[in-house]
C-alpha positions as YAML, in Angstrom:
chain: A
units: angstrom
residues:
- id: 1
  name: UNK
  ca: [112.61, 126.39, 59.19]
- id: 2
  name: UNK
  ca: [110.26, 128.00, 62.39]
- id: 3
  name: UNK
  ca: [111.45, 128.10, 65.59]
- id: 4
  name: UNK
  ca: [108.86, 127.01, 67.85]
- id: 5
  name: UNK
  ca: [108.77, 127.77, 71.72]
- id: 6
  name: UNK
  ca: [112.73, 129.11, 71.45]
- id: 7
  name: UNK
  ca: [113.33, 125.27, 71.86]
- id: 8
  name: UNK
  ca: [111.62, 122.96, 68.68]
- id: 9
  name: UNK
  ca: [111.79, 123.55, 65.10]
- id: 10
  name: UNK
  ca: [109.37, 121.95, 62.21]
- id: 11
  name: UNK
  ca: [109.91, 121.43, 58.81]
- id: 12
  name: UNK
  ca: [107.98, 119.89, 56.22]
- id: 13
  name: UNK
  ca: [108.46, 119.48, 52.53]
- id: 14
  name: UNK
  ca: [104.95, 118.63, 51.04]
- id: 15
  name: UNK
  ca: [103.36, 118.07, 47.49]
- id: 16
  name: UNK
  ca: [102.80, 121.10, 45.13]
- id: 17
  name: UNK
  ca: [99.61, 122.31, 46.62]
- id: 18
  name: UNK
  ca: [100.51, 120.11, 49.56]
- id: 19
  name: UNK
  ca: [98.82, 119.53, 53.01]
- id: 20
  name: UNK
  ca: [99.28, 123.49, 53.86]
- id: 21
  name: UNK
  ca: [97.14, 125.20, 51.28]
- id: 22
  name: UNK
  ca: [97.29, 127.36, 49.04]
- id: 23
  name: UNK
  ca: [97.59, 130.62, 51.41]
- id: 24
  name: UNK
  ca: [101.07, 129.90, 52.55]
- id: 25
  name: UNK
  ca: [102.32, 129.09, 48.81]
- id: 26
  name: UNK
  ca: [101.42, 132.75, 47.62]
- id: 27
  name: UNK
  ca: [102.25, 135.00, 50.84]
- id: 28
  name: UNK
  ca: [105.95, 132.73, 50.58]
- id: 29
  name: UNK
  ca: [106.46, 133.60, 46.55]
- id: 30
  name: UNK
  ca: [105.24, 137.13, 46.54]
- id: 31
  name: UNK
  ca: [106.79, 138.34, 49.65]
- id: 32
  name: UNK
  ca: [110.47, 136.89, 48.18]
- id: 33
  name: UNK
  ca: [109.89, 138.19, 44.69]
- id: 34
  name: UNK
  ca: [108.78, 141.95, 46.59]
- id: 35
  name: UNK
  ca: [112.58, 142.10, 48.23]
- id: 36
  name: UNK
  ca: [114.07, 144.80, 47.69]
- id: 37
  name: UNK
  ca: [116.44, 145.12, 50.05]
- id: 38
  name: UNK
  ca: [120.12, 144.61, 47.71]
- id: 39
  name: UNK
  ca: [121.80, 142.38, 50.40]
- id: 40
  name: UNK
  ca: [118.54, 140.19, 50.80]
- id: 41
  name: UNK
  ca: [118.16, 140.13, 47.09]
- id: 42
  name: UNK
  ca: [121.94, 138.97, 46.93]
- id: 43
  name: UNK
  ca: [121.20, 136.62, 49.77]
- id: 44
  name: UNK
  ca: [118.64, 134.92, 48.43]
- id: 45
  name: UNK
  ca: [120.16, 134.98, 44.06]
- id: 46
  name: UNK
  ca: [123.22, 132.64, 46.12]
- id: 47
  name: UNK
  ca: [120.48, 130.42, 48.24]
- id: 48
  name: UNK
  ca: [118.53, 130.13, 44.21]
- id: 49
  name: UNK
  ca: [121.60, 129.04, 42.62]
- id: 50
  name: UNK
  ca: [122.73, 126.40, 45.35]
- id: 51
  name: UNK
  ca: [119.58, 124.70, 45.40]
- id: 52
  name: UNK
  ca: [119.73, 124.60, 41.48]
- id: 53
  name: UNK
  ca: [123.09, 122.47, 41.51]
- id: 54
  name: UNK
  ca: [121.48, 120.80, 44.42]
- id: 55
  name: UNK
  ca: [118.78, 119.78, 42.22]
- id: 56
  name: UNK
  ca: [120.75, 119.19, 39.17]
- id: 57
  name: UNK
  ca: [123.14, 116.45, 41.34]
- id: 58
  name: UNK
  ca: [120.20, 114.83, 42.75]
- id: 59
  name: UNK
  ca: [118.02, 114.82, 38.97]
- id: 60
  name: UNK
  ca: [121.38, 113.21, 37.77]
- id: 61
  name: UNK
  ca: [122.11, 110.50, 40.11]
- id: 62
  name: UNK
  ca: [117.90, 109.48, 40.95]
- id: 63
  name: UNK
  ca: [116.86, 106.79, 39.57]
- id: 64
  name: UNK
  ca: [113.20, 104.69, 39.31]
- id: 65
  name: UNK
  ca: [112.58, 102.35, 42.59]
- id: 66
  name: UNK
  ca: [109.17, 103.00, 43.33]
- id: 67
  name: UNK
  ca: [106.85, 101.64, 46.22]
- id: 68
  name: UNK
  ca: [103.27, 101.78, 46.55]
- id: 69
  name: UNK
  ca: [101.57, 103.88, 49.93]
- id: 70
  name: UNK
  ca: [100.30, 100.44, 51.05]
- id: 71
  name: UNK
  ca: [104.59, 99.11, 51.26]
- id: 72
  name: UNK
  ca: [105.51, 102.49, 52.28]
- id: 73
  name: UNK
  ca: [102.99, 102.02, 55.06]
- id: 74
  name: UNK
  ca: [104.15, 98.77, 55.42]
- id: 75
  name: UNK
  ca: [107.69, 99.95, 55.60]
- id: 76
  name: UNK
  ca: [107.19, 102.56, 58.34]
- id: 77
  name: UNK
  ca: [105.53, 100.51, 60.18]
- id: 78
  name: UNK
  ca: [108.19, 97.69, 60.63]
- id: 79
  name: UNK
  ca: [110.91, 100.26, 61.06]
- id: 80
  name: UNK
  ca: [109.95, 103.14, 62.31]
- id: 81
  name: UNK
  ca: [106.99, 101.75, 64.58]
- id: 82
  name: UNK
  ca: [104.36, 104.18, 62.91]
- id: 83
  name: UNK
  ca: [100.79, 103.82, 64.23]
- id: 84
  name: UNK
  ca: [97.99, 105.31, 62.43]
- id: 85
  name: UNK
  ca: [96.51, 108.50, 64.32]
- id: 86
  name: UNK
  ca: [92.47, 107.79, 64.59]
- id: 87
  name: UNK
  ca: [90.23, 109.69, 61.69]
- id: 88
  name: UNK
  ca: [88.50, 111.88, 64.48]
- id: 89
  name: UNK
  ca: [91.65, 113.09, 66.22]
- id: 90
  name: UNK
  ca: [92.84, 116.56, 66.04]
- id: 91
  name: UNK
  ca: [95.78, 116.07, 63.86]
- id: 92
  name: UNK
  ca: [93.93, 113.90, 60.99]
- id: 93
  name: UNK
  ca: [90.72, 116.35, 60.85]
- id: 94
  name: UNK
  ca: [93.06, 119.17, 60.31]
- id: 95
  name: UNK
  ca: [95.21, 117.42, 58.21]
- id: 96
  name: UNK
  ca: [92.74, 116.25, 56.04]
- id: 97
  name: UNK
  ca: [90.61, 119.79, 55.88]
- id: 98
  name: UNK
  ca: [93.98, 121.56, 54.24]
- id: 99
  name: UNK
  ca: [94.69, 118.69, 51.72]
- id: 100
  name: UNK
  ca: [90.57, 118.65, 50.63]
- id: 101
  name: UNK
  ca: [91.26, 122.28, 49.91]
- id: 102
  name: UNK
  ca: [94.60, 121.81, 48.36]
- id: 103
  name: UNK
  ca: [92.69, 119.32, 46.09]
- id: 104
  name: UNK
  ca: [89.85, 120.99, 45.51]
- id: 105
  name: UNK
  ca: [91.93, 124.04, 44.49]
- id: 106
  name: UNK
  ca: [93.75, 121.83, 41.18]
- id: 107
  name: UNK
  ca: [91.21, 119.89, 40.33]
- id: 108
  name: UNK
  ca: [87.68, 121.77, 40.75]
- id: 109
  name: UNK
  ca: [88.50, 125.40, 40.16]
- id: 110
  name: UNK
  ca: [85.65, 125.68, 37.53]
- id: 111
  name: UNK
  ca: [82.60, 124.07, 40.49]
- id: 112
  name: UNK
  ca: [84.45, 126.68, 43.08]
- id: 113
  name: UNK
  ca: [83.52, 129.63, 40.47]
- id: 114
  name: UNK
  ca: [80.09, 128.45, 39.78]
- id: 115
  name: UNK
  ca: [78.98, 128.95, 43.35]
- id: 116
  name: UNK
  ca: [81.26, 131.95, 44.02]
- id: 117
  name: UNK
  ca: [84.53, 131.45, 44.72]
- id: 118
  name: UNK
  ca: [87.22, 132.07, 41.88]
- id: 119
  name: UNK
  ca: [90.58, 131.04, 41.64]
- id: 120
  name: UNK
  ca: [92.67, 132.18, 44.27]
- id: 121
  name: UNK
  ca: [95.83, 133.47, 42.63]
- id: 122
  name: UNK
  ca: [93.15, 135.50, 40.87]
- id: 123
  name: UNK
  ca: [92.29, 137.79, 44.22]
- id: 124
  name: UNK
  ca: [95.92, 137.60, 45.52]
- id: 125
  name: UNK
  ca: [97.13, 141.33, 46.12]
- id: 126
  name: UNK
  ca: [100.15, 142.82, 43.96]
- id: 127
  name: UNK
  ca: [101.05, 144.58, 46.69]
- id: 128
  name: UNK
  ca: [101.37, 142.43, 49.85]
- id: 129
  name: UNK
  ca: [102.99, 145.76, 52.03]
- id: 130
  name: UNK
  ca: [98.96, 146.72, 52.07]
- id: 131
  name: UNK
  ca: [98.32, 145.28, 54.86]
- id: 132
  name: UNK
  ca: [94.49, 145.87, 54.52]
- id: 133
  name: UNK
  ca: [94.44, 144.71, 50.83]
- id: 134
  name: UNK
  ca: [96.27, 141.55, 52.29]
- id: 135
  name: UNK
  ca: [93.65, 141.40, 55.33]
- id: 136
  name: UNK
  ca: [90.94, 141.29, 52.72]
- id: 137
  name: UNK
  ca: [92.23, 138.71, 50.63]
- id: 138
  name: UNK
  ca: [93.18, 136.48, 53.81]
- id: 139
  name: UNK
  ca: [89.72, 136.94, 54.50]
- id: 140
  name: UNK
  ca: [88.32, 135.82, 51.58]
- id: 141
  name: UNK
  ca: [91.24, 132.66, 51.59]
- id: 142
  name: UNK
  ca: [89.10, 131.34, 54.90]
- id: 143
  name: UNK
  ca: [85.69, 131.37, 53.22]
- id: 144
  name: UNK
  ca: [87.33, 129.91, 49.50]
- id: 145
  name: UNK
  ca: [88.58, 126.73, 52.18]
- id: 146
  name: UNK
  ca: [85.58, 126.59, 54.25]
- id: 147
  name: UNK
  ca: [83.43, 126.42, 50.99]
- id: 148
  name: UNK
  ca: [85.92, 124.11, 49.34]
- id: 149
  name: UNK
  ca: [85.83, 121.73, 52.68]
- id: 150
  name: UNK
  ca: [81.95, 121.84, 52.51]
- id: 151
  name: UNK
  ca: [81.82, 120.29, 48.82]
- id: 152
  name: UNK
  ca: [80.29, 116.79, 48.83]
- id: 153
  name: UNK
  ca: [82.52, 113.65, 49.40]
- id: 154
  name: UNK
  ca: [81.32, 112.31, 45.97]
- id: 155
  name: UNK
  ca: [82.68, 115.20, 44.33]
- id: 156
  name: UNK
  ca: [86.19, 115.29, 45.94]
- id: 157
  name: UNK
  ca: [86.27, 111.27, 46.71]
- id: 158
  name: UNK
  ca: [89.71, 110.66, 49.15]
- id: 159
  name: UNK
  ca: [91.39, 108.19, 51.34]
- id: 160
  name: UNK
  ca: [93.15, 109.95, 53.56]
- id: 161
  name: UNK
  ca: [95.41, 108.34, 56.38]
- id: 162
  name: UNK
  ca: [97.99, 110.25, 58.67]
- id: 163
  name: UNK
  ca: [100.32, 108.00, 61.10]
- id: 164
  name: UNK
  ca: [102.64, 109.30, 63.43]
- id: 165
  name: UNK
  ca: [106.39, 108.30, 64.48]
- id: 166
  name: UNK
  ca: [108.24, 109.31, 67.74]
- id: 167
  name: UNK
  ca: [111.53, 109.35, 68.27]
- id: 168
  name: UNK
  ca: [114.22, 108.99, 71.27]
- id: 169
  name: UNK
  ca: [114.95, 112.37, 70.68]
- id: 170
  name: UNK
  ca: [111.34, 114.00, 71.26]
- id: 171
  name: UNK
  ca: [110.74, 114.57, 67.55]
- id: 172
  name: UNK
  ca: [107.40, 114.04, 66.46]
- id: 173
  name: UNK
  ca: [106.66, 113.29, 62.94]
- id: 174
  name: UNK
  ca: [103.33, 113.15, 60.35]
- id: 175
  name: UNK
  ca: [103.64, 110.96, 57.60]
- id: 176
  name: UNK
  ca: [100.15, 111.89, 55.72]
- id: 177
  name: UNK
  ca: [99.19, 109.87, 52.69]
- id: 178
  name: UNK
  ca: [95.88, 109.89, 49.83]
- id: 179
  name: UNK
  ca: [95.77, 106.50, 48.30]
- id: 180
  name: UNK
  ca: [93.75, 107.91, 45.45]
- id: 181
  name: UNK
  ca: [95.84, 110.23, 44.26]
- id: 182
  name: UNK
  ca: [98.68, 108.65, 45.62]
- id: 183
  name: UNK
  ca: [99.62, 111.53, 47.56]
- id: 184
  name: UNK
  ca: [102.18, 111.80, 50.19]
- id: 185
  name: UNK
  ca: [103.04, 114.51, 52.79]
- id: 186
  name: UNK
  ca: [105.71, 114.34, 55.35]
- id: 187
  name: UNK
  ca: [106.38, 117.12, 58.41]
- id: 188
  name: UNK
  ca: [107.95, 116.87, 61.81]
- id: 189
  name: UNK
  ca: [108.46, 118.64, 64.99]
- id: 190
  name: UNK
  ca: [111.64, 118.32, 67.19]
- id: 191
  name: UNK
  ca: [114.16, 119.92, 69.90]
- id: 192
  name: UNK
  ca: [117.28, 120.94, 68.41]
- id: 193
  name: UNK
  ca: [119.26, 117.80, 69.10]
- id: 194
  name: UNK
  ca: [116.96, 115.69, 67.14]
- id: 195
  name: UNK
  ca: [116.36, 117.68, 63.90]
- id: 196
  name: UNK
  ca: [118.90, 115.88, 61.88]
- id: 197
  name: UNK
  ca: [117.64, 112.24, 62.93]
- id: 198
  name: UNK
  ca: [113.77, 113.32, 61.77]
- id: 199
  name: UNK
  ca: [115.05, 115.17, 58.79]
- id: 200
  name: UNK
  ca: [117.02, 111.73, 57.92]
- id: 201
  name: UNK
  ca: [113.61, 109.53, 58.68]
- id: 202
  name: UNK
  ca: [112.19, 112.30, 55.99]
- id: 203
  name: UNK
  ca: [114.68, 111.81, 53.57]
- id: 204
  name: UNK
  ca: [114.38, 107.91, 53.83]
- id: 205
  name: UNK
  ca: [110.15, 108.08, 53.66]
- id: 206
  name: UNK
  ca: [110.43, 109.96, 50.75]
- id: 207
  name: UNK
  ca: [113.23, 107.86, 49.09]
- id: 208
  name: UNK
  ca: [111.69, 104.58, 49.96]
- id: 209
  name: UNK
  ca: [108.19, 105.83, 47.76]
- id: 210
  name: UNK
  ca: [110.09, 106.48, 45.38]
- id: 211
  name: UNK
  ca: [109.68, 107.00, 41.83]
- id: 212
  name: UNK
  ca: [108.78, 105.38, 38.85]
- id: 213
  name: UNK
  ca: [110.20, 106.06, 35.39]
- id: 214
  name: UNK
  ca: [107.52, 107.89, 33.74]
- id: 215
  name: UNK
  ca: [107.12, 110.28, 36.79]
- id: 216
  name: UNK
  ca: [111.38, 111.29, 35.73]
- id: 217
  name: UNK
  ca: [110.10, 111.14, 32.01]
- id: 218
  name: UNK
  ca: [107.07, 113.36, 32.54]
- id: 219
  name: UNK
  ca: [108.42, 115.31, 35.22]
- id: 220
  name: UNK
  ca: [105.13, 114.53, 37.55]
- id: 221
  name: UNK
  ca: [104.26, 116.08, 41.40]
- id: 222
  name: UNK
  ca: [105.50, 113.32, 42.90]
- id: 223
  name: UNK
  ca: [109.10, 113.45, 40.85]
- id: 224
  name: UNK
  ca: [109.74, 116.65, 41.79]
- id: 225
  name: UNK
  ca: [108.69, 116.77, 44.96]
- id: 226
  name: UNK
  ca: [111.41, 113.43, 45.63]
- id: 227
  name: UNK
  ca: [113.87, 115.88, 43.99]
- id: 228
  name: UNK
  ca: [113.07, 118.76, 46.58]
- id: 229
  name: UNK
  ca: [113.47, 116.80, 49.75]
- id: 230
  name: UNK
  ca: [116.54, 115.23, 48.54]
- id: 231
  name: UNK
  ca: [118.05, 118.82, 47.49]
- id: 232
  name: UNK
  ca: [116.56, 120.71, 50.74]
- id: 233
  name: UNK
  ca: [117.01, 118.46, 53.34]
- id: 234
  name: UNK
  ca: [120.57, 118.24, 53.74]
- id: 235
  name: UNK
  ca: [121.87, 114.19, 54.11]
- id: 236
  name: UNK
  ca: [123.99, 113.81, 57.31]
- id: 237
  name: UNK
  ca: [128.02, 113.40, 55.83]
- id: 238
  name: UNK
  ca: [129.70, 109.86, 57.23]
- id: 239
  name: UNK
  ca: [132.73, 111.30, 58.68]
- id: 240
  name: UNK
  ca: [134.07, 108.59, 60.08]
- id: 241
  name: UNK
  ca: [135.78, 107.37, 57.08]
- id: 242
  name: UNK
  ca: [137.11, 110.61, 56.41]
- id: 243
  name: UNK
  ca: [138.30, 111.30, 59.66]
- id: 244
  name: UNK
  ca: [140.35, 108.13, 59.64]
- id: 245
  name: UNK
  ca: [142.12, 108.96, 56.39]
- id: 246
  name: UNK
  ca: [142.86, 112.63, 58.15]
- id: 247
  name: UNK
  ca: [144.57, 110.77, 60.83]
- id: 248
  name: UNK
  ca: [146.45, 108.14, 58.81]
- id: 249
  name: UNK
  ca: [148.15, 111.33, 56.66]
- id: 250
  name: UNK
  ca: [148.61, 113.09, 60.03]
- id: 251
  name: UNK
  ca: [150.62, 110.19, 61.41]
- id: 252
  name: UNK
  ca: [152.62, 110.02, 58.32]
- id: 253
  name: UNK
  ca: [153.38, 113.92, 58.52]
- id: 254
  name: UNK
  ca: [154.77, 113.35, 61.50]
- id: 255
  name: UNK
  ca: [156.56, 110.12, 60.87]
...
């Protein structure tokens, strides 16, 4: 999670590949796995391991309810009030620019090398404390995505749609969706105060698409990506109960 402005924080939990690129992705992996500070290292082994049973509760209690983008549209739009952000605003052009490239990058890394462009984990430095090795290959990340935005629409076909959602508390969240490849990406913006309400509305996006059983069978993007939201966002605990029992036992110390 970023801080933003001292004030706002955004997280977002995407696809493998996701709406982000494939820049972040590497400079994320490489810069963890080149720790070598002990207590970081130790840090981060304890962080590895919770997520793990995190993953393993939610893999064990998940089960197939899926939805298709048109009901989860449907869905946000009854509940949530979501409005659909217009295809030449800022927000979708961007939007739609990383997840072309993010696209392009799986599925059309043999027409990227014939004009020039190879894979990119294939130019990402060992090394990422050389900061002019890492300068280079940031450079050459730019041209890869302005040369995979430029390929023809015929090539890289999508239907791309992002729609927004506000909330009382100021947070301000994309829900960005590609019927074709029945993609979904979900990140938010928000003060302080109302992080845990957008991560919730995150949580419940995500839930509500769903998955089928073949995506647990096979293990597919969309399975696992429904298995890291549920294991990274944490769910807000209903104390209420709780604190009621507390109370009753408390009264009957006492009594």
């Amino acid at each position: 999670m970023k801080k933003l402005t001292g004030k706002k924080t955004v997280n977002a939990v995407t696809i493998i590949g996701g709406a982000d690129g494939p820049t972040s992705i590497f400079l994320a992996g490489k810069r963890r796995a080149k720790n070598k500070n002990k207590l970081c290292h130790i840090r981060e082994q304890r962080k590895r391991n919770r997520m793990e049973r995190r993953r393993a509760q939610v893999m064990k209690k998940l089960v197939a309810r899926p939805h298709t983008l048109d009901e989860l549209v449907e869905y946000i739009t009854k509940k949530y009030y979501a409005r659909e952000l217009a295809p030449e605003t800022r927000w979708v052009q961007e939007n739609w620019k990383n997840m072309k490239t993010s696209i392009v990058w799986r599925e059309h890394k043999e027409k990227m090398e014939e004009i020039g462009y190879p894979s990119p984990e294939t130019k990402c430095p060992k090394d990422l404390n050389d900061l002019e090795t890492v300068k280079k290959w940031k450079e050459y990340m730019e041209e890869y995505d302005a040369a995979a935005a430029a390929l023809p629409d015929s090539l890289v076909p999508m239907e791309h749609h992002v729609y927004e959602i506000r909330t009382g508390a100021g947070a301000f969240i994309l829900v960005q969706i590609e019927k074709i490849r029945g993609l979904l990406n979900v990140n938010f913006t928000a003060p302080k105060e109302g992080t845990r309400h957008a991560q919730a509305i995150m949580r419940d996006i995500y839930r509500y698409y769903g998955v089928s059983q073949e995506d647990i069978n096979q293990s597919t993007d969309r399975y696992l990506t429904l298995v890291t939201v549920l294991a990274e966002v944490p769910q807000r605990k209903k104390r209420g109960k709780r604190q009621g029992i507390n109370k009753k036992k408390k009264e009957q110390t006492v009594a």
